[in-house]
C-alpha positions as CSV (number, residue, x, y, z in Angstrom):
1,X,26.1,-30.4,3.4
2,X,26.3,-27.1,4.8
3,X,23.7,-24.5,4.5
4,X,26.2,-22.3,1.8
5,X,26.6,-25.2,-0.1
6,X,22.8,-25.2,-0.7
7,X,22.1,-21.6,-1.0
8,X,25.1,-21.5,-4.0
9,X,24.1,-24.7,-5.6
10,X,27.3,-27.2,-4.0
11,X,25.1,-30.2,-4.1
12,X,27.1,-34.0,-3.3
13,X,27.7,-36.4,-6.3
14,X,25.1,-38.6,-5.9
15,X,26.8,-41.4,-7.4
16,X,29.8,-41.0,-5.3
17,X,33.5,-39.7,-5.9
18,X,36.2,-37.3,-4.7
19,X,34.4,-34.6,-4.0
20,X,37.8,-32.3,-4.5
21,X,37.5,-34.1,-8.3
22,X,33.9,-33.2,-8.5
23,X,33.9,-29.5,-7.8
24,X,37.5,-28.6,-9.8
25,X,37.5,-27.0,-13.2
26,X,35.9,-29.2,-16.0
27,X,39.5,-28.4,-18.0
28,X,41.4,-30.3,-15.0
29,X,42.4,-34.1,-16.1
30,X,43.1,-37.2,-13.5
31,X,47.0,-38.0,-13.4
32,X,45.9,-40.9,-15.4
33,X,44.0,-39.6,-17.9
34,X,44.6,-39.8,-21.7
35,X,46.6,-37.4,-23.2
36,X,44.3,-37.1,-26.6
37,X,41.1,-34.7,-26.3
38,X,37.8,-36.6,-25.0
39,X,35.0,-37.6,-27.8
40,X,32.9,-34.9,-28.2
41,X,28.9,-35.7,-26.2
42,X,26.5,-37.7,-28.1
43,X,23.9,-35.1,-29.7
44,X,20.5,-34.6,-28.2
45,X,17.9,-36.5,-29.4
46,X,15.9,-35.0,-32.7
47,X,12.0,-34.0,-31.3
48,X,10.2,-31.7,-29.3
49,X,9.8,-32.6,-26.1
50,X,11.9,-36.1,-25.8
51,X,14.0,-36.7,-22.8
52,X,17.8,-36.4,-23.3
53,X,19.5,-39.9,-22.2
54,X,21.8,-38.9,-19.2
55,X,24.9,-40.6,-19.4
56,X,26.2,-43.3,-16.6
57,X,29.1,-42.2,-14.1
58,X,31.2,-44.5,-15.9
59,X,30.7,-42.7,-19.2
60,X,30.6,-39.4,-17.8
61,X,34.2,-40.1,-16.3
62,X,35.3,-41.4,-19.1
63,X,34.4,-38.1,-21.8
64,X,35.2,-35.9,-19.2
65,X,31.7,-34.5,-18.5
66,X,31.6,-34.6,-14.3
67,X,30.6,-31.0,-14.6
68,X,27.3,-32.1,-16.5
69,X,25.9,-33.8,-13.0
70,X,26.9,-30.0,-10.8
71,X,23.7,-27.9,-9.9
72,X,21.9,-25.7,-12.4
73,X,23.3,-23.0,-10.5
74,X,27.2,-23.6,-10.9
75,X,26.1,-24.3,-14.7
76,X,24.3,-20.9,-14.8
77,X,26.7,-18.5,-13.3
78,X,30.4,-20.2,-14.7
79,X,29.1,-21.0,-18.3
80,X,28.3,-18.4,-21.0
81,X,24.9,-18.9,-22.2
82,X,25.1,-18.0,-25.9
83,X,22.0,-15.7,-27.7
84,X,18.6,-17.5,-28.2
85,X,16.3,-16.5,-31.2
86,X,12.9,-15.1,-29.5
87,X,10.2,-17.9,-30.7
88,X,7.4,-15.3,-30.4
89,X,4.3,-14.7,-32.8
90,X,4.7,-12.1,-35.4
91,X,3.6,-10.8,-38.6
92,X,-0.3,-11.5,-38.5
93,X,-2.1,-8.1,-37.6
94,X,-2.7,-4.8,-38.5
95,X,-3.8,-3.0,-35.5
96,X,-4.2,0.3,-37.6
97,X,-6.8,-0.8,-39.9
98,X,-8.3,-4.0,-37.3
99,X,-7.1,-6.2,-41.0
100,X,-6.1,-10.1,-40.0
101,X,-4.1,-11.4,-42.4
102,X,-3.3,-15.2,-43.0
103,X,-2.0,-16.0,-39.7
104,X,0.0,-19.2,-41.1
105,X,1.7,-21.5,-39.1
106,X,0.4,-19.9,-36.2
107,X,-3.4,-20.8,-36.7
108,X,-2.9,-24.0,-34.6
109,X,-1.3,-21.9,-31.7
110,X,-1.4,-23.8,-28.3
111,X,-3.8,-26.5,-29.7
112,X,-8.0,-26.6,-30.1
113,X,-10.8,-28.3,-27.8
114,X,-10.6,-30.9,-30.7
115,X,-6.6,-31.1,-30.6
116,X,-5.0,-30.1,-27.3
117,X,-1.6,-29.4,-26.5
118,X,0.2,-32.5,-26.0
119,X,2.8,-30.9,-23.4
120,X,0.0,-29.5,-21.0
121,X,0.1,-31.0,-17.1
122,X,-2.5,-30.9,-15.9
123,X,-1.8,-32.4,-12.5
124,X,0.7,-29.9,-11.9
125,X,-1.4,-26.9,-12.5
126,X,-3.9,-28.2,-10.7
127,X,-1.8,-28.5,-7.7
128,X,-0.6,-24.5,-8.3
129,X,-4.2,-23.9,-7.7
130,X,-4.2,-23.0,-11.4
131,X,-6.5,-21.9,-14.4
132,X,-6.7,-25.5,-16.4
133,X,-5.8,-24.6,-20.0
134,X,-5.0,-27.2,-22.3
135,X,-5.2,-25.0,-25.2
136,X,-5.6,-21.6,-26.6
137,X,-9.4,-21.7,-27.1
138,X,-9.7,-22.2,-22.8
139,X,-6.9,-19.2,-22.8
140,X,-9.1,-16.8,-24.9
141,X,-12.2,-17.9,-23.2
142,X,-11.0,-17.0,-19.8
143,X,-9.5,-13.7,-21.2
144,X,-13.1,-13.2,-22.3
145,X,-12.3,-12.8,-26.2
146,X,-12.5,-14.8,-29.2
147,X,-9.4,-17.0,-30.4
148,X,-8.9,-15.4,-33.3
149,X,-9.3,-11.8,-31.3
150,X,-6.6,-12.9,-28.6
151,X,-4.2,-14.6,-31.4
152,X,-4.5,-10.5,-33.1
153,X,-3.8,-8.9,-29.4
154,X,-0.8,-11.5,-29.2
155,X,1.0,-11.4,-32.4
156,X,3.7,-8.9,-32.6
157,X,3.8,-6.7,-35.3
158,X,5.5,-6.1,-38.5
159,X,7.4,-2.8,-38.8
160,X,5.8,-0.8,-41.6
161,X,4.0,2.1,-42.7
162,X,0.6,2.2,-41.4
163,X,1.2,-0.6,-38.9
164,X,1.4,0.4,-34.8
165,X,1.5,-1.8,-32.0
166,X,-0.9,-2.1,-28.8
167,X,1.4,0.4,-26.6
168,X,1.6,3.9,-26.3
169,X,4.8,5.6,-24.4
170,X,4.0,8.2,-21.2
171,X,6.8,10.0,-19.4
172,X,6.7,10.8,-16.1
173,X,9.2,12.7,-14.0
174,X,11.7,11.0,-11.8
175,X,11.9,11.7,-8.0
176,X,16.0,11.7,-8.8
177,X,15.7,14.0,-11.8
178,X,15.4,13.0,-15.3
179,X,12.3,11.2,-17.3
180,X,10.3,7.6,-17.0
181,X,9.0,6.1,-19.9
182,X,5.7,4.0,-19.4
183,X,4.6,1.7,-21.7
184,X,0.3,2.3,-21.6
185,X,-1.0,-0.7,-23.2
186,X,-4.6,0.4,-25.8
187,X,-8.2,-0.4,-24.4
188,X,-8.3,-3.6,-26.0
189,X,-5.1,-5.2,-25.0
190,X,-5.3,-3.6,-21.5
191,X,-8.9,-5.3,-21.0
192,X,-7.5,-8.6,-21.9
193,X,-4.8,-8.0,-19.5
194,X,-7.2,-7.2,-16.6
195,X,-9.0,-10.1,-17.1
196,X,-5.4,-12.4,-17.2
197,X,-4.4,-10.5,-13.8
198,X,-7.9,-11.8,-12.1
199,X,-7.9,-15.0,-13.0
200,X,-4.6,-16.1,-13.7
201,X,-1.6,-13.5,-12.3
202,X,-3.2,-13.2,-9.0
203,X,-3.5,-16.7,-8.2
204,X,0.6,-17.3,-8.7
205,X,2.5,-18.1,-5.8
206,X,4.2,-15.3,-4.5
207,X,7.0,-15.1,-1.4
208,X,6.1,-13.6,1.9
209,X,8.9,-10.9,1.8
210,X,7.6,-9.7,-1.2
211,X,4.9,-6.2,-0.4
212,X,5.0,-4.5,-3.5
213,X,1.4,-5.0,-5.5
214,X,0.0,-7.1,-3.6
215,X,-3.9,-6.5,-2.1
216,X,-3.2,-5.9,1.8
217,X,0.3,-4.9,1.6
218,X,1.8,-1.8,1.4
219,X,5.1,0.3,1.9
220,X,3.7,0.4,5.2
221,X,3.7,-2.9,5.9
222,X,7.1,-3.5,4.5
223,X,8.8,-1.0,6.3
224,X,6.7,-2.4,10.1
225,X,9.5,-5.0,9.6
226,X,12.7,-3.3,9.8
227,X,11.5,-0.8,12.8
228,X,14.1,-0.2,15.7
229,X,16.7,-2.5,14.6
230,X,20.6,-1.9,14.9
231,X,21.4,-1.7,11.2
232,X,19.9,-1.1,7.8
233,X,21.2,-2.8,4.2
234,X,19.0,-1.3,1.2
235,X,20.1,-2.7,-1.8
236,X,18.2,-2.0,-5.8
237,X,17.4,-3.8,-8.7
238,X,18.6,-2.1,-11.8
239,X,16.2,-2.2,-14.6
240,X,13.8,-4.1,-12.8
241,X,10.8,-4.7,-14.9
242,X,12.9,-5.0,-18.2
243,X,14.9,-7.7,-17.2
244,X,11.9,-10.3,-17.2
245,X,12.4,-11.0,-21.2
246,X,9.7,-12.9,-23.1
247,X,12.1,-15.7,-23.0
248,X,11.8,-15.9,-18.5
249,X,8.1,-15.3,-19.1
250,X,7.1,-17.9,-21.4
251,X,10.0,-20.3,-19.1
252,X,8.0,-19.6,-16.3
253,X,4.6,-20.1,-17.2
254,X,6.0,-23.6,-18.9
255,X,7.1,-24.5,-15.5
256,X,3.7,-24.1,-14.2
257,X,2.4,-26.9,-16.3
258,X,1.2,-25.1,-19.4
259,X,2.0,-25.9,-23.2
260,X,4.5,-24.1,-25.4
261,X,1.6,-22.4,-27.3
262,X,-0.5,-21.1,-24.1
263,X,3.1,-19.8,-22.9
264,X,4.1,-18.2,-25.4
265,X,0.9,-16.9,-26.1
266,X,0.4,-15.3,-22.6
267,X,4.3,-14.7,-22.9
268,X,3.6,-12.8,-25.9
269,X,0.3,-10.5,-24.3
270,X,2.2,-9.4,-21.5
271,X,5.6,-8.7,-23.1
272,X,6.7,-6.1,-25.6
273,X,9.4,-3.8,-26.8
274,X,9.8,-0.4,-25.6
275,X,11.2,0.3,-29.6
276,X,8.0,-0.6,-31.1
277,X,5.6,1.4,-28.6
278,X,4.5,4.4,-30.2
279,X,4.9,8.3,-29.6
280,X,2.9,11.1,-30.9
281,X,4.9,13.5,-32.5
282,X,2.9,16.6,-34.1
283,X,0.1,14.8,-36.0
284,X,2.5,11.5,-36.6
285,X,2.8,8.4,-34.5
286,X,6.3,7.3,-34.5
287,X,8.3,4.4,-33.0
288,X,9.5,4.9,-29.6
289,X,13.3,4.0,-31.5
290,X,12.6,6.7,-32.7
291,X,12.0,9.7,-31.1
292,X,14.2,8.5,-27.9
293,X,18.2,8.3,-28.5
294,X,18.6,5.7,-25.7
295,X,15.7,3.6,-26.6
296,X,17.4,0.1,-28.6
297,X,15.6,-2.8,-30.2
298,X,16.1,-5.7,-27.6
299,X,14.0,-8.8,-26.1
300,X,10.1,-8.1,-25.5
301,X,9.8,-7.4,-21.8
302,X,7.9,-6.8,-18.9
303,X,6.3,-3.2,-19.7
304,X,5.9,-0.4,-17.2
305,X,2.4,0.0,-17.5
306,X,0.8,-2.6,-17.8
307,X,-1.3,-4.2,-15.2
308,X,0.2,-7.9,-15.5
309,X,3.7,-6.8,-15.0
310,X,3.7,-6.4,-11.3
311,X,2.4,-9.5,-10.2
312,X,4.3,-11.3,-13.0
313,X,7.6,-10.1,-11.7
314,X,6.7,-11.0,-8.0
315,X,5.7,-14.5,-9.0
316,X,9.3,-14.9,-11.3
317,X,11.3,-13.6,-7.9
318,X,9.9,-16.3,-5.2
319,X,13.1,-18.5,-5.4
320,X,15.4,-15.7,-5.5
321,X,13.2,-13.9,-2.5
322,X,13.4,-17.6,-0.5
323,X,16.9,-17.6,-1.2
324,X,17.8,-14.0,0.0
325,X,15.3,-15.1,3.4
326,X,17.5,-18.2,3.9
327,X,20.4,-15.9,3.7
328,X,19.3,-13.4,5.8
329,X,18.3,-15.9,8.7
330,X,21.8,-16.8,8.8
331,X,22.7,-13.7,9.6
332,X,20.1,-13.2,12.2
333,X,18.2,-10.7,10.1
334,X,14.9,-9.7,7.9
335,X,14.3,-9.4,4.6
336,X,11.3,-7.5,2.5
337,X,11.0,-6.7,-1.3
338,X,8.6,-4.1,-2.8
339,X,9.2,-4.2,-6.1
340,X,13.0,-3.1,-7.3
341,X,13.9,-2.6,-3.4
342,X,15.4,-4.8,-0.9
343,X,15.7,-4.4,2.1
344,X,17.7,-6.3,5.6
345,X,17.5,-5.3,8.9
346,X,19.4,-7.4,11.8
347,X,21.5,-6.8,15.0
348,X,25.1,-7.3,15.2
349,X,25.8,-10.1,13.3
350,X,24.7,-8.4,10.2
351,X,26.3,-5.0,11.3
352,X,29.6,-7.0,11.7
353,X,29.6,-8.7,8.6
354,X,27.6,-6.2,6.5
355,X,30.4,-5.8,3.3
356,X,30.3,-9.6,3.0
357,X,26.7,-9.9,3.2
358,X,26.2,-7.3,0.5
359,X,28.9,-9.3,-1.2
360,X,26.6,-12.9,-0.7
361,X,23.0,-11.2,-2.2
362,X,25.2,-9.6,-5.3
363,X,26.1,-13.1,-6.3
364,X,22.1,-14.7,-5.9
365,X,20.9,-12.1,-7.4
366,X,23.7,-12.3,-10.3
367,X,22.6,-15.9,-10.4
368,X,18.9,-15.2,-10.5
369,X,19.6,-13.1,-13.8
370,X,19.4,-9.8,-12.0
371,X,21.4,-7.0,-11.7
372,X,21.8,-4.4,-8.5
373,X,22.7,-0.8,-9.1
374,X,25.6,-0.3,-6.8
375,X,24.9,3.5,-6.5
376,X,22.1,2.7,-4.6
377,X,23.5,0.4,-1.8
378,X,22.9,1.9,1.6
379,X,23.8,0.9,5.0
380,X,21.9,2.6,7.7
381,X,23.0,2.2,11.7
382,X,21.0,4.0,14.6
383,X,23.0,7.3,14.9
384,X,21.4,8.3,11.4
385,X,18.0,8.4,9.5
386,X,17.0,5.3,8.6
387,X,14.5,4.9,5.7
388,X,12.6,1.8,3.7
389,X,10.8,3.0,0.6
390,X,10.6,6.5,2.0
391,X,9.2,5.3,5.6
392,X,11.4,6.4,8.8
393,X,11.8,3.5,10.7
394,X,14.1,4.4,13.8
395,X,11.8,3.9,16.5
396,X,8.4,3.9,14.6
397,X,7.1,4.3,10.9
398,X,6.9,7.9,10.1
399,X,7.2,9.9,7.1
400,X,11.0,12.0,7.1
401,X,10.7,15.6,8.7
402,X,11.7,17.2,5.4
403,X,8.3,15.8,3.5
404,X,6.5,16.5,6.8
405,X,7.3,20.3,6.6
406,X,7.5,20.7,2.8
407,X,3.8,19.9,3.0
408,X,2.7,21.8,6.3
409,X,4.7,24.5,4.6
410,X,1.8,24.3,1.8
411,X,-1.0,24.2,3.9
412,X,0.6,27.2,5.9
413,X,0.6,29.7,3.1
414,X,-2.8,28.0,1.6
415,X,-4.4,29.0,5.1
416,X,-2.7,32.7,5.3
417,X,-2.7,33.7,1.4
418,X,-5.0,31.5,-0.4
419,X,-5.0,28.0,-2.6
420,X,-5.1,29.7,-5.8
421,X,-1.2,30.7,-5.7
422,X,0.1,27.4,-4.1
423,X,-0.3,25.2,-6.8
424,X,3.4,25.2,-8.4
425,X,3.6,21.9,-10.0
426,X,0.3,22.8,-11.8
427,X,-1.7,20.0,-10.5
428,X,-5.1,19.3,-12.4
429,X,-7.0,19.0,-8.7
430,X,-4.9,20.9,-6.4
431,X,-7.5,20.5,-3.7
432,X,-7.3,15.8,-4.4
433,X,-3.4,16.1,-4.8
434,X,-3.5,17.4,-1.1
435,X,-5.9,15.4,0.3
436,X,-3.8,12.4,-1.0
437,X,-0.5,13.8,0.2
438,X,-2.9,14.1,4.1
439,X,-3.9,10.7,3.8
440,X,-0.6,9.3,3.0
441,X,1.1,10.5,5.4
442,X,-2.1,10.1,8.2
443,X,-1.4,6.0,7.0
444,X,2.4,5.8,7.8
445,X,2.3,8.4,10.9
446,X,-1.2,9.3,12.5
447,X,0.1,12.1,15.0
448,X,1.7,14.2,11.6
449,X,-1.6,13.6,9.5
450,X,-4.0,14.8,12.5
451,X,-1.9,18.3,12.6
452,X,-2.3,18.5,8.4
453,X,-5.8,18.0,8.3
454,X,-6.3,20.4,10.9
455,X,-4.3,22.7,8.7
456,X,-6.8,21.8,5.8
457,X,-9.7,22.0,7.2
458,X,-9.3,25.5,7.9
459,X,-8.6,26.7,4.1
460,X,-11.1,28.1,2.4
461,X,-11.6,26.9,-0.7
């Protein structure tokens, strides 16, 4: 089997056949095959959590259902997948008022100490290295709340009057123009949060290409990579943190080894609709639906904000991140990720083939339920600037000349005329904003940060 047949999911019959047979369209019928439609699949079996009987060769050949044995990857990328109804908590809090009402069918969430979830491994959450909880009682008590506290933080809420949810919207500016909307989870969610991201988040396995939010790495250390090499790819996720749904989260932390009620549960803490956060407007909150035109009610998602969604998304992208490495080795190259930004750097291999390489990571990345934005795509050779995540990496990291003079500019006219008129932007602490911007750029180029601080030091203040 060769190595593109692994990377796209071509895996050999195991029981044997034509291979030309097994890999044709599941509408293509043998010369000798009957000219009346195939019987329809047995149904699955009624029950939660039963094993579906997998059919023999010889009854698979039969029905016509060779394409059920192909990898989940053919499956995934050729068949539609129709809409799935969100199985998440609702209708059980009032975070206005602090009021619990009847929480239902809910109460037994994710099991008790006296009943725990039948569908917890253990085994295999021990062998992740894993928190161990077999039901939500051990969940609450390692997010250092009560049950019936972290069942209020998780339901979602009912849309109403006098009824908010646990987010608040923030907008920040763009670097390309144009405004970011932050979803700021409330003290008491975010605590919970924090506590999850210590003991839980932080402990999931994560791919080595991956820098973004992770303790000891750095743009700086993703960009060390790619110095002094021949060419440049720089691809981008769009809509990175929304397109982890509740329905990958809770998937994911089921195929960890925990029940359907402690996945959903932690699903259902660090998801949440944009819609439903809420916006101050005059004296009135409002929904986010609201005051925003291209703000829609979709899935619950991965908020931009919150201190779990980093190290969530990182965790969800180590197959795709092994898959783009494996890729990239065949091309004699290097791969990093910080965050929504990829990043290959090779010789001349890659530079050769560099449109059908682009062409290879669109389709795992389409495959791994992502999405690039094509604007974005850049391929950087030697004769021109070459940047990763706003490092300069042609012959060593270094920030670009136009932020390097943008800033000394600053410090030049702080020096001759004063701080007091320099401060443009309005920045709370003109004096920290600086410093920071010094620091920065003393990290990714010493020799440029020596000359600004010099600068600094010699305003008076």
């Amino acid at each position: 089997m060769g190595f593109f047949d692994w990377l796209f999911g071509k895996k050999k019959d195991p029981y044997g056949g034509n291979p030309q047979k097994q890999y044709s369209s599941p509408r293509q019928q043998p010369r000798d095959a009957s000219p009346y439609p195939p019987p329809p699949p047995p149904p699955p079996p009624s029950g939660y959590g039963r094993p579906v009987p997998v059919p023999t060769p010889q009854q698979a050949q039969a029905v016509g259902m060779r394409f059920q044995f192909l990898g989940w990857r053919r499956r995934r990328s050729k068949t539609p997948i129709g809409p799935i109804p969100d199985q998440t908590i609702s209708g059980c809090r009032d975070v206005l008022t602090g009021r619990f009402s009847e929480p239902g069918g809910i109460a037994s969430l994710g099991g008790s100490r006296e009943s725990p979830d039948p569908y917890f491994d253990a085994a295999r959450v021990r062998a992740a290295g894993l928190p161990e909880l077999p039901h939500t009682d051990a969940l609450a008590a390692l997010a250092g709340v009560e049950r019936r506290k972290l069942v209020w933080l998780a339901a979602r809420p009912l849309s109403g009057k006098d009824v908010t949810t646990h987010y608040t919207v923030k907008e920040i500016d763009k670097s390309s123009g144009g405004k970011r909307l932050l979803m700021v989870p409330l003290p008491q969610l975010k605590a919970v949060q924090r506590a999850l991201l210590e003991k839980l988040v932080s402990k999931l396995p994560v791919h080595d290409a991956a820098h973004g939010f992770r303790k000891g790495r750095d743009v700086l250390s993703g960009a060390s990579v790619h110095v002094g090499k021949d060419v440049l790819v720089s691809l981008d996720v769009r809509d990175f943190f929304p397109s982890f749904t509740f329905r990958r989260v809770s998937g994911y932390f089921r195929s960890l080894g925990y029940g359907r009620g402690t996945a959903v549960a932690l699903a259902n803490l660090t998801t949440a609709r944009l819609a439903e956060a809420q916006v101050k407007q005059g004296n009135n909150w409002v929904y986010a639906a609201k005051a925003y035109k291209n703000v829609r009610w979709g899935h619950p998602e991965l908020p931009q904000g919150a201190p779990t969604s980093p190290g969530i998304s990182n965790a969800i992208c180590h197959r795709m991140d092994k898959r783009l490495t494996g890729l990239a080795r065949k091309f004699g190259a290097d791969y990093t990720r910080y965050a929504d930004d990829m990043t290959f750097s090779g010789g001349d291999d890659l530079a050769f083939h560099a449109t059908k390489f682009i062409g290879l990571v669109t389709k795992i990345v389409h495959t791994e339920g992502l999405r690039l934005n094509d604007k974005k795509t850049r391929v950087m050779r030697q004769g021109r600037q070459q940047r990763v995540t706003g490092v300069v990496v042609n012959n060593k990291t270094n920030v670009s000349r136009r932020d390097y003079d943008k800033l000394k500019a600053i410090l030049h006219n702080c020096v001759k005329r004063g701080p007091h008129g320099e401060n443009h932007d309005h920045h709370p602490d003109f004096r920290g904003w600086l410093q920071g911007k010094i620091a920065h750029v003393s990290h990714i180029g010493p020799e440029r940060g020596r000359k600004l601080m010099a600068l600094f030091n010699q305003v008076r203040w």
